[in-house]
C-alpha positions in Angstrom: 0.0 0.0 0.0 1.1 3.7 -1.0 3.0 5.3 2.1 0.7 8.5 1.9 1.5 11.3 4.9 -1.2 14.0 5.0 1.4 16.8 6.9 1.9 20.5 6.9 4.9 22.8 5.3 7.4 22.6 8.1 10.9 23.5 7.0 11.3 26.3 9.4 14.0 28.9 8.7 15.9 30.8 11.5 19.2 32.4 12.2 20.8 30.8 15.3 24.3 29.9 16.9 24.5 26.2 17.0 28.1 24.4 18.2 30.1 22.9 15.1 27.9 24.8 12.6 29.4 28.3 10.8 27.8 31.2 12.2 25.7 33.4 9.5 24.6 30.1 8.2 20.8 29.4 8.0 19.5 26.3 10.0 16.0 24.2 9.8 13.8 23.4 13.1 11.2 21.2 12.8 8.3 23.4 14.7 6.2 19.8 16.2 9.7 19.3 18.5 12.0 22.3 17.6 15.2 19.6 16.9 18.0 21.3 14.6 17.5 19.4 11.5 20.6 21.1 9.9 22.5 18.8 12.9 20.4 15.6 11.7 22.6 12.5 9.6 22.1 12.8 6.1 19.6 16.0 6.2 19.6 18.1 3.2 17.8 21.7 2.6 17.4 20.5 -0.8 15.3 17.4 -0.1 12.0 17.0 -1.3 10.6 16.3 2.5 12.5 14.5 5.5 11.4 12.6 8.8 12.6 14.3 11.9 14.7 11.6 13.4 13.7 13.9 16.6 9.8 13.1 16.9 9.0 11.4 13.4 7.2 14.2 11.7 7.7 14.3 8.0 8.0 17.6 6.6 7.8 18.8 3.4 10.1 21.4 1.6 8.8 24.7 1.0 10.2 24.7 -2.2 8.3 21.6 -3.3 5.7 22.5 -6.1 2.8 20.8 -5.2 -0.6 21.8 -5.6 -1.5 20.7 -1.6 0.1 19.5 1.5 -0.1 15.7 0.5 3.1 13.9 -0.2 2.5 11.5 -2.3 5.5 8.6 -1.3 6.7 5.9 -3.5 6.6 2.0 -1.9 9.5 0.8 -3.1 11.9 3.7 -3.3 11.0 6.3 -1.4 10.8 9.4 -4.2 8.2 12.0 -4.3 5.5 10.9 -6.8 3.7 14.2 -7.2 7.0 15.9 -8.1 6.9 13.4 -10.9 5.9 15.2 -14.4 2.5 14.2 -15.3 1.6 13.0 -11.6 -2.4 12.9 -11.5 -3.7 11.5 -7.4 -6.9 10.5 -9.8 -6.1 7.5 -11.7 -6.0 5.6 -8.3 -2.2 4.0 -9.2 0.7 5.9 -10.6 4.1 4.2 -11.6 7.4 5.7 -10.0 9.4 7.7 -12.9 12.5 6.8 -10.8 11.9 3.3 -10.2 9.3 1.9 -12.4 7.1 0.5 -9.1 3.5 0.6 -9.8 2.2 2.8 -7.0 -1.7 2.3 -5.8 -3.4 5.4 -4.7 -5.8 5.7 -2.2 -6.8 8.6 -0.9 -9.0 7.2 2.1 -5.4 6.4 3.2 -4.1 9.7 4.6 -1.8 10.5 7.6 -1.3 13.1 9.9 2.2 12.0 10.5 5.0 9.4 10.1 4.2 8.2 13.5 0.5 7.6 12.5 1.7 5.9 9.7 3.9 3.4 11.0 1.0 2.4 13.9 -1.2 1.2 10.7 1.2 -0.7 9.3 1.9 -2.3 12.0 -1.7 -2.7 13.1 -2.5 -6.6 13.1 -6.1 -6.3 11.6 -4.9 -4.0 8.8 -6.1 -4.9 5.0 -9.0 -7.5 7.0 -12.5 -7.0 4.7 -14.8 -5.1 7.4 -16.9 -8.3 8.3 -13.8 -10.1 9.9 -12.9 -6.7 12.0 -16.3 -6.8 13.2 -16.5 -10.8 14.0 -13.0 -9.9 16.2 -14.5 -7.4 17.5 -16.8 -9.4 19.6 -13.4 -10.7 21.7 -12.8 -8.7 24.5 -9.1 -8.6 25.5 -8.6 -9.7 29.1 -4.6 -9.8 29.2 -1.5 -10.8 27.4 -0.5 -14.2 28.5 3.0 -14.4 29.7 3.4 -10.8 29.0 3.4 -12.0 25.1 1.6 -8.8 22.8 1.2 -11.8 20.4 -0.7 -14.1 22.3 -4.0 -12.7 24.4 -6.7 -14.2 26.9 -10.1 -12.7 25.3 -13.7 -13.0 26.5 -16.7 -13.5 23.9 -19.0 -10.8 24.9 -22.0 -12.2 24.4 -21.2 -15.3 26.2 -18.4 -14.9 28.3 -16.5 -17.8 26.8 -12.6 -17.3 27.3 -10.4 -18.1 24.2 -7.2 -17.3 23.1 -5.9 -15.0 20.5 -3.0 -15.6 18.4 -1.0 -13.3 16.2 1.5 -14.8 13.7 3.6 -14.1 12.0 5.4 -17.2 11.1 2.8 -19.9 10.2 1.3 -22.2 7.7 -1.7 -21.4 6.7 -2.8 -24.7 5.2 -1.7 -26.0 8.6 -4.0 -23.9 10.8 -6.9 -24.9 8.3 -6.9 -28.5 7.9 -6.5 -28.8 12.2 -9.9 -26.2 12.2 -11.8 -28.8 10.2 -9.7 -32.0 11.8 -9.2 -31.1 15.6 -6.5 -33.5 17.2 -7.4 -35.2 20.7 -5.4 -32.8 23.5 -4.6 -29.7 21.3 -6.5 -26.9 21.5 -9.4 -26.7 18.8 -8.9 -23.6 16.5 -12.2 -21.7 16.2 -11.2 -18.8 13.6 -8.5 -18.0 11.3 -8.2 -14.9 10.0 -5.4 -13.3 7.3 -4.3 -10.1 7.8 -1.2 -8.2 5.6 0.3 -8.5 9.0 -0.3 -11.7 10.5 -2.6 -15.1 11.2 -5.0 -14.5 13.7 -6.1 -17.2 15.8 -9.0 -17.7 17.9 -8.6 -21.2 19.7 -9.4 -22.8 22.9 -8.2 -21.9 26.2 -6.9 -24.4 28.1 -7.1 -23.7 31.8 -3.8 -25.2 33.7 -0.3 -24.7 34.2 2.5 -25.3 31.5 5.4 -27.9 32.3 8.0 -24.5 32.4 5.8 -23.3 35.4 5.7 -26.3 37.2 9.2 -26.7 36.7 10.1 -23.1 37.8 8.9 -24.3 40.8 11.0 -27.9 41.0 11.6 -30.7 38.9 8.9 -33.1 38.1 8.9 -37.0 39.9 10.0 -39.6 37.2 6.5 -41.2 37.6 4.6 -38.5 36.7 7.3 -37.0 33.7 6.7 -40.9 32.6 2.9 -40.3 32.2 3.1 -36.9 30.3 5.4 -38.3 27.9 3.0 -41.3 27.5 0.1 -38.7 27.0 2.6 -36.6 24.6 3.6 -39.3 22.7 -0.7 -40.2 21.9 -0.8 -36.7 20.5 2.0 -36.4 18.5 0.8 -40.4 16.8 -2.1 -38.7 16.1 -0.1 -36.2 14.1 2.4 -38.3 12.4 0.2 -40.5 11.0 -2.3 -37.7 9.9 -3.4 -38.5 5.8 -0.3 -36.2 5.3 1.7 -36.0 8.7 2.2 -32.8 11.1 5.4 -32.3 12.0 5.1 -30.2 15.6 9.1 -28.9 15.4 8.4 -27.1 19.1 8.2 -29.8 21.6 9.2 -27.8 24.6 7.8 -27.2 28.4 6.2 -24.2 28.0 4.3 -25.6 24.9 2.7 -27.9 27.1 0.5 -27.4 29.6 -1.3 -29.9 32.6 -4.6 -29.2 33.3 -6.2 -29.0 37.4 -7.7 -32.8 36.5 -3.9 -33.6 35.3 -5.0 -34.1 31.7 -1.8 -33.0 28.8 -2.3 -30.7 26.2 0.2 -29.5 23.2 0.4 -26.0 22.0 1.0 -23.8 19.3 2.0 -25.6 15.6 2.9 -22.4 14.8 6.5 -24.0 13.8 5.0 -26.8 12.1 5.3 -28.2 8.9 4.1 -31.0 6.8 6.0 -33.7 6.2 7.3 -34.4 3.0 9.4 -37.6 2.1 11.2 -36.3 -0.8 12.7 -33.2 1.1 15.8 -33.7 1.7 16.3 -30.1 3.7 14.0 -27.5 5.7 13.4 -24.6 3.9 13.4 -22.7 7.1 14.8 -24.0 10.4 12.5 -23.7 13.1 12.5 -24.9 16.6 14.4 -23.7 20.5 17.7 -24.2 21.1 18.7 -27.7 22.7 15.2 -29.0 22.1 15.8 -29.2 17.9 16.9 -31.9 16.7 20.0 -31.6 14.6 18.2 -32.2 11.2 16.0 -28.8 12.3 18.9 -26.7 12.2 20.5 -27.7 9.1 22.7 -30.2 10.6 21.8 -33.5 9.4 20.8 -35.8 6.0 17.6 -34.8 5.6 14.7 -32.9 6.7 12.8 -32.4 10.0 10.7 -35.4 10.2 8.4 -37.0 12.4 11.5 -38.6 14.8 12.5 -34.9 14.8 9.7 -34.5 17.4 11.0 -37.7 19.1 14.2 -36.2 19.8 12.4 -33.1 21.5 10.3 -35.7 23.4 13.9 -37.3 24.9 15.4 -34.0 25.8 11.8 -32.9 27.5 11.8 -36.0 29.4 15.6 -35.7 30.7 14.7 -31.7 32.0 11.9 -32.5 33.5 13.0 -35.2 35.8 16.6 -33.8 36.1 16.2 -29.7 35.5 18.8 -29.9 33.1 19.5 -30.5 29.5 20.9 -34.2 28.9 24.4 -32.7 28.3 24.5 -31.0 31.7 22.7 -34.3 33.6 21.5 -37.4 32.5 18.5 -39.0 34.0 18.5 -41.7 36.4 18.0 -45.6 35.6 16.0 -46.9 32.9 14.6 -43.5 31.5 17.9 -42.3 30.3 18.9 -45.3 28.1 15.0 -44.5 26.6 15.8 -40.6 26.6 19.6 -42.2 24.9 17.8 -43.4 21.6 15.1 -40.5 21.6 18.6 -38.2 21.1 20.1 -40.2 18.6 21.7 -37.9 16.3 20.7 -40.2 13.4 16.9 -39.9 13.1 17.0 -43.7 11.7 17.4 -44.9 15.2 15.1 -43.1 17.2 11.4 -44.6 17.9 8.2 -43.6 16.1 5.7 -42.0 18.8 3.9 -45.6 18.9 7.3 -47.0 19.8 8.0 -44.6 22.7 4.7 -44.9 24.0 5.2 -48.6 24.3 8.6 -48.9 25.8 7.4 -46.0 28.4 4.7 -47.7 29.3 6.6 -50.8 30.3 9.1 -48.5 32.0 5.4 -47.1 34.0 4.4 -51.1 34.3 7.7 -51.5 35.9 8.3 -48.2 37.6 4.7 -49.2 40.0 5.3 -52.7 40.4 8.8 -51.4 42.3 6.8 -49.1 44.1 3.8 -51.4 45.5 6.3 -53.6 46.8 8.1 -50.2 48.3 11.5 -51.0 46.6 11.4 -47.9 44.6 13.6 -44.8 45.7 12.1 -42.0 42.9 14.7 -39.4 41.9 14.3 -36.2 42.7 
């Protein structure tokens, strides 16, 4: 969209002693904060208009023939269109004489500054059709959970539902989409989707509970009870991977998961996901948090993020729960580690599919209470 600043002739003349400046030389002030442009990087008296770098206000050049105050700004390189011969604000486009950019025009766009400007672009419902601004409206903002801008508690206010609101701006669309129309058992259902020029905005479930980062803020979690969240974990993520064409999570970390008051496990956010594709031999964008990719996610690997990509997450998740550390800093105790061992295999080929985990965890579980009904179990701290 055409960068167009509705502003006032600023470039204010006056004859003042300024340090490192000859005297009997003329300087500028911009009037809105009275900074010395004539001290400002790369200012010019001869430029068409200039930003204050002091308060933001673009100001146009007195000498500029123009037939109003409207500075018309090309998108892509930044010249003065209606300096341009032949410039007409009527035709609703004009292309750049300087550039050759196709320039839309559209006068219901007009700002009184550069700092007005900047807020719409950056506004997340900006370019949304009037119906879908309207539908959001209805979502009351509550707060911003963990102190994210990007992710927001929000009541419906005719019913007084809570939900979540998500703005993206890395995502797959086609991902968001197909899990709206195919909700997976413990992941929150997606209620609308909405494309801004901005972002993906979300409206999903909220899920009432506390995320594995704040319990373990707190202390580390018993082996018994890490055992049954990765059992849980590992049912989603099956679900996923063998999806018609699988989901590939790529952010299996604690504060992605979240235990509910009645202890039930939910997985959040596929906003680094990605659909598996056999053939790729590389991710066309690594995705993932540090120590909980697996190699392949960052580039380092024979192929691309798969399926036992989210395995190896699963291991590492498993080793910092019960230990508060990474599997580098401290392994877990007994049995789990040589499980969490082939979960971190650098070569995906030998890690377990989700069934697999599930399984040998369960055993480990099967084992884990037999030890402690007969009271020959010491759990790790």
């Amino acid at each position: 969209m055409l960068h167009n600043s509705l502003i006032k002739r600023l470039f204010n003349k006056a004859e003042t002693k300024v340090k490192g400046i000859p005297e009997g030389e003329a300087y500028e002030f911009c009037p809105r904060c009275d900074a010395n442009l004539t001290l400002q990087k790369k200012y010019r008296n001869d430029l068409p208009f200039w930003i204050c770098t002091g308060c933001g206000e673009m100001l146009i050049n007195p000498s500029v023939d123009a037939d109003d105050n409207i500075a018309w700004i090309c998108d892509k390189c930044g010249s003065m269109l209606n300096m341009q011969d032949g410039f007409s604000d009527n035709n609703g486009e004009w292309i750049c004489t300087d550039c050759g950019y196709q320039n839309k025009i559209d006068k219901s766009e007009l700002y009184v500054s550069e700092d007005e400007y900047l807020a719409q672009q950056r506004n997340p419902y900006k370019g949304l059709p009037d119906k879908d601004v309207l539908a959001l409206s209805m979502y009351r903002e509550i707060e911003h959970i963990d102190n994210r801008p990007d992710i927001v508690l929000v009541k419906n206010r005719e019913t007084g539902q809570k939900y979540v609101k998500k703005l993206l701006t890395i995502y797959n669309r086609s991902i968001y989409d197909y899990l709206k129309n195919n909700p997976v058992t413990h992941m929150p259902v997606i209620y609308e989707i909405y494309e801004s020029d901005n972002c993906l905005i979300i409206i999903e479930e909220y899920i009432n509970g506390k995320t594995v980062a704040d319990i373990l803020n707190e202390k580390a979690i018993l082996q018994d009870r890490a055992i049954d969240i990765g059992i849980d974990l590992c049912a989603i993520l099956n679900e996923l991977h063998n999806l018609p064409t699988p989901v590939i999570h790529r952010d299996i970390k604690p504060s992605n998961i979240i235990i509910t008051p009645e202890n039930k496990v939910y997985l959040l956010d596929v906003n680094a996901a990605k659909w598996y594709d056999s053939g790729q031999t590389d991710d066309t964008i690594y995705m993932g948090t540090m120590f909980y990719a697996a190699p392949e996610q960052a580039g380092y690997g024979l192929s691309a993020s798969s399926a036992k990509s989210d395995i190896y997450a699963l291991g590492v998740l498993l080793n910092v729960m019960t230990t508060g550390r990474f599997p580098k800093e401290e392994r877990a105790k007994g049995e789990l580690w040589n499980i969490i061992e082939r979960c971190i295999s650098l070569n995906p080929d030998g890690r377990y599919t989700a069934a697999e985990l599930k399984a040998s965890l369960e055993i480990l579980r099967g084992k884990f209470h037999a030890e402690k009904a007969d009271g020959r179990v010491e759990q790790p701290s």
